[in-house]
Backbone as CSV, one residue per row, in Angstrom:
resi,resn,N_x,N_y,N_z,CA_x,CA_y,CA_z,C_x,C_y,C_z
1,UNK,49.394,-9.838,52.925,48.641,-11.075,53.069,49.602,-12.151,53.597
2,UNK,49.254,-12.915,54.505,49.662,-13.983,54.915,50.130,-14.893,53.951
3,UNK,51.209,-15.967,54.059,51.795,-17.022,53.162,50.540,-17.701,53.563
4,UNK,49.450,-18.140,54.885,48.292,-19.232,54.517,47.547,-18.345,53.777
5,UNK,46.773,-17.220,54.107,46.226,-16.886,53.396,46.183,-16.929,51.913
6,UNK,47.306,-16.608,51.639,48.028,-16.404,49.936,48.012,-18.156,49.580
7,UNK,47.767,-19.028,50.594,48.418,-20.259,49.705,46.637,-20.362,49.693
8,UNK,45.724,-20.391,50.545,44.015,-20.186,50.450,43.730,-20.163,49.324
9,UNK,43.995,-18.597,49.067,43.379,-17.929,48.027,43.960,-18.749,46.708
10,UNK,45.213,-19.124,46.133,45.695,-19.674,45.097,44.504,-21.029,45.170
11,UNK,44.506,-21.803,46.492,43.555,-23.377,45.962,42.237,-22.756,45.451
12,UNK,41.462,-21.112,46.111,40.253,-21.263,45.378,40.171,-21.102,44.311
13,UNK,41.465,-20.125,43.807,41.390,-19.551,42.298,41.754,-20.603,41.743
14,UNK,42.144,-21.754,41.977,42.734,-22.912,40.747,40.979,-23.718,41.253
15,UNK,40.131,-23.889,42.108,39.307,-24.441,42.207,38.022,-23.795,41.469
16,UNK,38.329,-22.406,40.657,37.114,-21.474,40.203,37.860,-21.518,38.813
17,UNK,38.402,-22.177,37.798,39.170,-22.329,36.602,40.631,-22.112,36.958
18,UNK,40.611,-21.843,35.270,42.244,-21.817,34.800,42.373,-20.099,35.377
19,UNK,43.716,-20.106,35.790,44.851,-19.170,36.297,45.406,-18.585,35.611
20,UNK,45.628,-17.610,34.966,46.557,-16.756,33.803,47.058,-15.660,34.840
21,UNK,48.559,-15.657,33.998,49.489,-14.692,34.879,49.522,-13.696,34.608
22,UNK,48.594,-13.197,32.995,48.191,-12.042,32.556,47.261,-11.163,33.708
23,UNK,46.456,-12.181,33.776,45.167,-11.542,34.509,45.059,-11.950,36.281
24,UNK,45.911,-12.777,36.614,45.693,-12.691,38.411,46.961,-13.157,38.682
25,UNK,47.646,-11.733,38.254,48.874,-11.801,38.599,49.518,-11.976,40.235
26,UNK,48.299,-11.934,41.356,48.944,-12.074,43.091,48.673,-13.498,42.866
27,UNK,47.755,-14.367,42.275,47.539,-15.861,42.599,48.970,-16.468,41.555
28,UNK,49.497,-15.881,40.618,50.705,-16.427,40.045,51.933,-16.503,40.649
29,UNK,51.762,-15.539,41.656,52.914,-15.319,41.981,53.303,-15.813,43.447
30,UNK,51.993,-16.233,43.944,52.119,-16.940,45.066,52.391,-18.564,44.931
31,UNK,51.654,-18.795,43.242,51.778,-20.237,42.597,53.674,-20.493,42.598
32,UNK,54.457,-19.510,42.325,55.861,-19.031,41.925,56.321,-19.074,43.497
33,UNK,55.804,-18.983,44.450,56.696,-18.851,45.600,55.993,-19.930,46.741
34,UNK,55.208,-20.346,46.737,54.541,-21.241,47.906,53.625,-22.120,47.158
35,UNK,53.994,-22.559,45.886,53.133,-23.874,45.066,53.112,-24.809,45.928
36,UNK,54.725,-25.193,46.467,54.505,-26.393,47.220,53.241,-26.931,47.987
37,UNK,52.985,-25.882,48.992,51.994,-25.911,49.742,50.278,-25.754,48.348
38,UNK,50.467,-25.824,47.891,49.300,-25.485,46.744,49.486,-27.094,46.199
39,UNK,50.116,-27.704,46.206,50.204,-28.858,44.812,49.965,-29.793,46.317
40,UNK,50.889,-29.711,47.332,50.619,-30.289,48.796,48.931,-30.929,48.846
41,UNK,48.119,-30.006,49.002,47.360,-29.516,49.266,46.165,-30.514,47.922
42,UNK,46.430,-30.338,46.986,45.587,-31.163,45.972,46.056,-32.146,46.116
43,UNK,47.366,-32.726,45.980,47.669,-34.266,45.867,47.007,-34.838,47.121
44,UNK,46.927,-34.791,47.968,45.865,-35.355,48.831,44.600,-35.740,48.611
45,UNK,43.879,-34.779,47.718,42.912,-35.652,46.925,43.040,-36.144,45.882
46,UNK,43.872,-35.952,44.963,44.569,-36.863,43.645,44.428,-35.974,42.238
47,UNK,44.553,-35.033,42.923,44.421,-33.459,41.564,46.146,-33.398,41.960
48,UNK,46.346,-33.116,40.295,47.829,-32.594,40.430,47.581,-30.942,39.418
49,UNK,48.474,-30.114,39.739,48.184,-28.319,39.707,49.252,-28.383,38.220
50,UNK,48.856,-28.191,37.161,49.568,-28.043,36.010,49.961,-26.408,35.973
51,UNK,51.179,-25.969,36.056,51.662,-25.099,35.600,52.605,-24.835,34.284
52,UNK,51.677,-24.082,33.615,52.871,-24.076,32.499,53.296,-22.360,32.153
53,UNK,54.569,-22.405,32.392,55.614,-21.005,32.901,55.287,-20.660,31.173
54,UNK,55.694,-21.248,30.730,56.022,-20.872,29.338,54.534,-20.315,28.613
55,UNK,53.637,-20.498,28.586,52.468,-20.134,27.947,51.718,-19.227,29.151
56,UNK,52.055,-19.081,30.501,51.407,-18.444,31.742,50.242,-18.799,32.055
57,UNK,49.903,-20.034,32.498,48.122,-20.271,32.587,48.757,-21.809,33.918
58,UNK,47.873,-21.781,34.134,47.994,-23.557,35.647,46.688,-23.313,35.737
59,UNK,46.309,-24.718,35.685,44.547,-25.209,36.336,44.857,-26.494,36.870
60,UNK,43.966,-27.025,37.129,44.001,-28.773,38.129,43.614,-29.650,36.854
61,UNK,43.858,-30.952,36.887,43.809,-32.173,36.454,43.947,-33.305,37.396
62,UNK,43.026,-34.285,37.414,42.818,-35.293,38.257,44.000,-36.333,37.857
63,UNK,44.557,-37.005,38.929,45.408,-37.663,38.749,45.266,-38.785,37.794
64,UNK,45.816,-39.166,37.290,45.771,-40.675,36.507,45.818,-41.759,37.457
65,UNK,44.593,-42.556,37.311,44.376,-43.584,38.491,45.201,-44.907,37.963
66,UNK,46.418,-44.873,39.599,47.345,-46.506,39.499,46.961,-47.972,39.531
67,UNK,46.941,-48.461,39.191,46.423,-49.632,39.544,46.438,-50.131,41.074
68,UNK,47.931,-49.736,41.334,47.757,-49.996,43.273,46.763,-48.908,43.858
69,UNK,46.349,-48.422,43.469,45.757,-47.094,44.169,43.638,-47.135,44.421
70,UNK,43.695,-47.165,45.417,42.003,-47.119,45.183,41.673,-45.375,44.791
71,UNK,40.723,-45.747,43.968,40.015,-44.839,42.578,39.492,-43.550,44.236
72,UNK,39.791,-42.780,43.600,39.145,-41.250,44.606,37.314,-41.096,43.502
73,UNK,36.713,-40.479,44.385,35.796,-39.998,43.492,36.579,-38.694,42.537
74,UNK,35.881,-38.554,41.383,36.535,-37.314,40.575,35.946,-35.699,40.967
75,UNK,36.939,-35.310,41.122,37.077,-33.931,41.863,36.504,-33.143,40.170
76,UNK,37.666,-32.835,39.674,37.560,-32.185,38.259,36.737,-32.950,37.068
77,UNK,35.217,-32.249,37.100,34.387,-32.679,36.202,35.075,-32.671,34.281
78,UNK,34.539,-34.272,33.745,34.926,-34.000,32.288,33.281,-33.609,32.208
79,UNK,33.776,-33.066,30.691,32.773,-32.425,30.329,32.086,-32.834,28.747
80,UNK,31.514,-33.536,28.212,30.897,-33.770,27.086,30.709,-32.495,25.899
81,UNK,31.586,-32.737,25.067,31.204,-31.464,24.160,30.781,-31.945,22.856
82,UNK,30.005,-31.030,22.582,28.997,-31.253,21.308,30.193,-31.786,19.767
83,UNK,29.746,-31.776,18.631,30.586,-31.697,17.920,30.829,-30.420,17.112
84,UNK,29.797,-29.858,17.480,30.180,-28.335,16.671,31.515,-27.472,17.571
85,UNK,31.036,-28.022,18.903,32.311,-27.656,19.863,33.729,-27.992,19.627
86,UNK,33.746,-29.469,19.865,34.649,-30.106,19.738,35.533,-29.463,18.289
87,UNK,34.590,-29.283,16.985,34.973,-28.636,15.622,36.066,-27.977,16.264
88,UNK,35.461,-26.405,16.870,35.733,-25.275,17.371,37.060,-24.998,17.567
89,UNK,36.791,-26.391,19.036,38.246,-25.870,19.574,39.535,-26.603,18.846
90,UNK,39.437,-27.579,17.733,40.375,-28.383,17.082,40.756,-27.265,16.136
91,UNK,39.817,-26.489,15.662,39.820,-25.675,13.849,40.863,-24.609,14.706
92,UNK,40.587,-23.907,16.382,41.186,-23.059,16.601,42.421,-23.345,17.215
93,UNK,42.792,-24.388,17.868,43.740,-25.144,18.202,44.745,-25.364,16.662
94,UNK,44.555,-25.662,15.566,44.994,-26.007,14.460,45.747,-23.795,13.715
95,UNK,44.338,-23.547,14.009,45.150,-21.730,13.744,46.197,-21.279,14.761
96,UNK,45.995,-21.839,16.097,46.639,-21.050,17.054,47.975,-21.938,16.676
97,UNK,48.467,-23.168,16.115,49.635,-23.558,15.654,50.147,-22.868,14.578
98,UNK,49.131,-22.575,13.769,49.674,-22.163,12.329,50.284,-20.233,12.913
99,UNK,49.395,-20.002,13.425,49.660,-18.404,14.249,51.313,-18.486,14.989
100,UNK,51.630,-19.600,15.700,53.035,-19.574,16.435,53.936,-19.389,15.299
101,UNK,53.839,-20.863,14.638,54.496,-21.269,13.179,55.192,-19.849,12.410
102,UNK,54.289,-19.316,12.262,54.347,-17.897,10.935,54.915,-16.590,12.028
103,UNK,55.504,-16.850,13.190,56.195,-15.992,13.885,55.084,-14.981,14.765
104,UNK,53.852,-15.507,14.635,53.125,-14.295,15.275,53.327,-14.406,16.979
105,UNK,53.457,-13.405,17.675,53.604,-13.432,18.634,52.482,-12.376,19.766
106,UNK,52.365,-12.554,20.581,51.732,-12.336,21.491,49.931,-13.009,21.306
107,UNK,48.765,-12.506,21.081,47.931,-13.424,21.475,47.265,-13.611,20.226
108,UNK,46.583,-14.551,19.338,45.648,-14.823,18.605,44.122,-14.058,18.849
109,UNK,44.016,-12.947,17.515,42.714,-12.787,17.826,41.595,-13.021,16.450
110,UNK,40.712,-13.567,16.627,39.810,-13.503,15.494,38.662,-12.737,16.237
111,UNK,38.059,-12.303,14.632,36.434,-11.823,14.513,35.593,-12.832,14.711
112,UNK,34.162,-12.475,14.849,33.571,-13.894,14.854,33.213,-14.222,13.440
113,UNK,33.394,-12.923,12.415,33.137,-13.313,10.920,34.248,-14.818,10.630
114,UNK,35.480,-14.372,10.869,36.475,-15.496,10.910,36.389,-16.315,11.397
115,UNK,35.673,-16.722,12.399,35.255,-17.925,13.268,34.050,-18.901,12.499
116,UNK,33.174,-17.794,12.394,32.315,-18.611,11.506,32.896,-19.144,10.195
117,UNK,33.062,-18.288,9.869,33.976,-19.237,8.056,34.965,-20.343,8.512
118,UNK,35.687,-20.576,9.539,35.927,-21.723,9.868,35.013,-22.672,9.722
119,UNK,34.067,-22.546,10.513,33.230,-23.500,10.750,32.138,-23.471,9.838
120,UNK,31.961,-23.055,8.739,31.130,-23.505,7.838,31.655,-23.817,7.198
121,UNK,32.832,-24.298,6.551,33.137,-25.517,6.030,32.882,-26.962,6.423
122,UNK,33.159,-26.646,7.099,32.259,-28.385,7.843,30.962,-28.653,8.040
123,UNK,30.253,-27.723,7.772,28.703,-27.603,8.387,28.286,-28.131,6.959
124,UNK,26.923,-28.530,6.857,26.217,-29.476,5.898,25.814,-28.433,4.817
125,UNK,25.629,-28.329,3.896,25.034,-27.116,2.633,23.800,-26.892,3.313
126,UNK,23.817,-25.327,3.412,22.267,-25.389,3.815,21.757,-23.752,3.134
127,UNK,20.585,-23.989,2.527,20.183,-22.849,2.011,19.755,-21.286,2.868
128,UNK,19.764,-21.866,4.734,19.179,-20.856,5.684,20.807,-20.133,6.885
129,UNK,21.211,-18.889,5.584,22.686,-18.458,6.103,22.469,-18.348,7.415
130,UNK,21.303,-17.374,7.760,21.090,-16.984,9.183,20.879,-18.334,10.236
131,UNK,20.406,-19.068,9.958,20.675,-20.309,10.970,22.182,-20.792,11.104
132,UNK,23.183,-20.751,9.476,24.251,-21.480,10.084,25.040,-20.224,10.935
133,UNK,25.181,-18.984,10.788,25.595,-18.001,11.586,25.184,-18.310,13.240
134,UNK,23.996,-18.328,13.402,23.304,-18.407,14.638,24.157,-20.038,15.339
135,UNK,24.094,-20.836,14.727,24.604,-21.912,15.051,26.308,-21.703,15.678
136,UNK,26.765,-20.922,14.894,28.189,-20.664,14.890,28.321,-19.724,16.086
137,UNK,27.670,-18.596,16.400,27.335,-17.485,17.522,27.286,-18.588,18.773
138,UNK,26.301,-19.920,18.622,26.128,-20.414,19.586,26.942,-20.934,20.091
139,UNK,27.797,-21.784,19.162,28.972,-22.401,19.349,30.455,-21.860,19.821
140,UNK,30.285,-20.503,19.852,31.443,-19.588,20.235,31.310,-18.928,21.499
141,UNK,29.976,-19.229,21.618,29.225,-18.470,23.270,29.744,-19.820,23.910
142,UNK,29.821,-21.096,23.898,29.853,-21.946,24.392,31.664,-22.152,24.685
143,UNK,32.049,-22.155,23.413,33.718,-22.113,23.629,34.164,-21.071,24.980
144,UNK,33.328,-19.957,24.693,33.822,-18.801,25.751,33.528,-18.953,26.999
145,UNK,32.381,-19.912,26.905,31.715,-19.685,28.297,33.158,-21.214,29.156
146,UNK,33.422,-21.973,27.927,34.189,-23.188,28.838,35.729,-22.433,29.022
147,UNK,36.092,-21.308,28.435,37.173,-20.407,28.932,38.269,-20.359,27.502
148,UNK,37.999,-21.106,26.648,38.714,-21.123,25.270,38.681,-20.040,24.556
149,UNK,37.639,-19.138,24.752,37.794,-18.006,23.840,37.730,-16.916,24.689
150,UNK,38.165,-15.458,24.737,37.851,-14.722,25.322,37.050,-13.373,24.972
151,UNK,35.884,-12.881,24.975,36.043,-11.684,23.891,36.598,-10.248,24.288
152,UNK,37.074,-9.732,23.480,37.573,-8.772,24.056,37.264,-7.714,24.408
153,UNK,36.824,-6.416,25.625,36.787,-5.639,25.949,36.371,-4.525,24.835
154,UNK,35.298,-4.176,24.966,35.027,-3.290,23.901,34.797,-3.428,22.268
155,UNK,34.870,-4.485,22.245,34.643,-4.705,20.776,34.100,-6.701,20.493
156,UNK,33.236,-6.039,20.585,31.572,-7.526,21.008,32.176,-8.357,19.834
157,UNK,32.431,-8.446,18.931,33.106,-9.080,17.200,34.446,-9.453,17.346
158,UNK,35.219,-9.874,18.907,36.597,-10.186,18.706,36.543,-10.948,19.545
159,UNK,37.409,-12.140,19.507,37.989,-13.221,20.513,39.343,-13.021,20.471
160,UNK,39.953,-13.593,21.836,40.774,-13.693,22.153,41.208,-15.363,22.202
161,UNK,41.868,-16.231,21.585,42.247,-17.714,21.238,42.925,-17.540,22.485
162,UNK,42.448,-18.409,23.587,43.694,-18.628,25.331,44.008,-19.541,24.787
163,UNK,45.569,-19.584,25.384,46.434,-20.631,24.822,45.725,-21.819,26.263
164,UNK,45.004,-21.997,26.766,44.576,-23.238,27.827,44.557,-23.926,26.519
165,UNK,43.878,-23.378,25.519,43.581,-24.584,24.462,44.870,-25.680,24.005
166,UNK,46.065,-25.078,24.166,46.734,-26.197,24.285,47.022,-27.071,24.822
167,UNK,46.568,-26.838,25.950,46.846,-27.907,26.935,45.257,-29.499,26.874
168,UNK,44.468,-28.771,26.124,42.899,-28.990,25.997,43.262,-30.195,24.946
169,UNK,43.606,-29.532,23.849,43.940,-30.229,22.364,45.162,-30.114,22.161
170,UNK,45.422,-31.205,22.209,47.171,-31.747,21.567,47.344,-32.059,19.886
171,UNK,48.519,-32.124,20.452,49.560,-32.297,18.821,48.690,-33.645,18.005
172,UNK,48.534,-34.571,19.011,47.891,-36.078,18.639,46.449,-35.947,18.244
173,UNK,45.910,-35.004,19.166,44.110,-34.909,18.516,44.330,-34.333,17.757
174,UNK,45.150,-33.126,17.127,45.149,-32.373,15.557,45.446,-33.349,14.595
175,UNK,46.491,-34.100,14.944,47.172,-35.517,13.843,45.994,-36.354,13.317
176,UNK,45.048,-37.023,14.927,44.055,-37.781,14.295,42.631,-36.745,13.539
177,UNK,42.317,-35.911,13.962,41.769,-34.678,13.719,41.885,-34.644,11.815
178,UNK,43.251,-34.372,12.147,43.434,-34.294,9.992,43.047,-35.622,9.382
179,UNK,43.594,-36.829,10.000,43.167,-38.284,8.923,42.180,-38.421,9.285
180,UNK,41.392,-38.203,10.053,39.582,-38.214,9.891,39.385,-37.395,9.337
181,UNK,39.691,-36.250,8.477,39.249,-35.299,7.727,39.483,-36.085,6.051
182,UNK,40.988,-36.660,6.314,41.381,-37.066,4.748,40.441,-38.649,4.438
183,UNK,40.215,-39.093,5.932,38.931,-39.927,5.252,37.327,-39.679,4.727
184,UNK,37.041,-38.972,5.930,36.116,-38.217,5.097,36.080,-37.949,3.497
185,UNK,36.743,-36.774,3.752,36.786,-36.580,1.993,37.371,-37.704,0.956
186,UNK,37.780,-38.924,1.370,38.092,-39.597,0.635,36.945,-40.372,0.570
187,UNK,36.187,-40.538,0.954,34.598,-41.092,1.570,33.765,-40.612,0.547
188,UNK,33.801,-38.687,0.486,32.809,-38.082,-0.047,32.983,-38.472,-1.610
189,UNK,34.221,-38.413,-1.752,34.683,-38.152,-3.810,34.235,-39.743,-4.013
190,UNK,34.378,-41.239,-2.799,33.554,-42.132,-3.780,32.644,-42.545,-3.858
191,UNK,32.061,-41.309,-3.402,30.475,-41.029,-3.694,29.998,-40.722,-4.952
């Protein structure tokens, strides 16, 4: 393949999601030898190409608009997420730290039994199990479908935690994440 070709193909695959070096390993490696022309190529419209070597994943992010700078329209859609979502990816963002922490290495996987018991702790008491399950199914179809979870190959009951989520949810949304939790419950008991 051609160096244009190869630099082509890298803008569509960063223009069709996130990039893992696990899984499209010719678009990584062209990211590794002719980015220039790839990052070239977005900064012109005001997307800059995040690569991160260390975790193996690069997707686009819209530039941070300068004050000298007239505003581009936005290329890279944000996206509104529910709060059962939002839960999701903080509760799994918060395991996938505790998972590094405790030496585990290579990828985070949960069941969706484990997924759900995350997330019914936060969910309201409710006497109808099969709705909060269904709720939780929904909410994990949704994580997967935005690229946060993956399931795995042959076995319909497993996710795969992508580390994109770090780049998604930071150190600072887990920080504020917990003292809205310790208010909460400090909320509930003076009740």
């Amino acid at each position: 393949m051609s160096n244009d070709r190869a630099v082509a193909s890298a803008i569509i695959r960063l223009m069709q999601g996130v990039v893992y070096r696990t899984s499209d390993e010719d678009t990584w490696l062209t990211l590794e030898r002719l980015g220039a022309g790839v990052r070239d190529h977005f900064s012109t419209i005001g997307v800059d190409v995040v690569i991160d070597d260390t975790e193996g994943y690069a997707y686009l992010r819209t530039r941070p608009e300068d004050d000298n700078d007239e505003a581009l329209p936005r290329l890279v859609r944000r996206r509104a997420l529910t709060y059962n979502v939002s839960l999701l990816l903080v509760l799994l963002r918060k395991r996938l730290v505790e998972f590094e922490t405790s030496g585990g290495e290579g990828r985070l996987v949960l069941s969706t039994e484990q997924i759900v018991e995350m997330l019914r702790l936060f969910q309201a008491d409710s006497t109808n199990d099969a709705r909060v399950v269904d709720q939780a199914e929904t909410t994990i179809k949704k994580a997967a479908e935005l690229g946060f979870l993956r399931q795995l190959r042959g076995q319909r009951d497993h996710w795969e935690v992508r580390r994109i989520l770090k780049a998604y949810v930071d150190a600072q949304t887990l920080n504020d994440f917990a003292s809205k939790l310790r208010e909460y419950a400090g909320a509930a008991s003076d009740e």
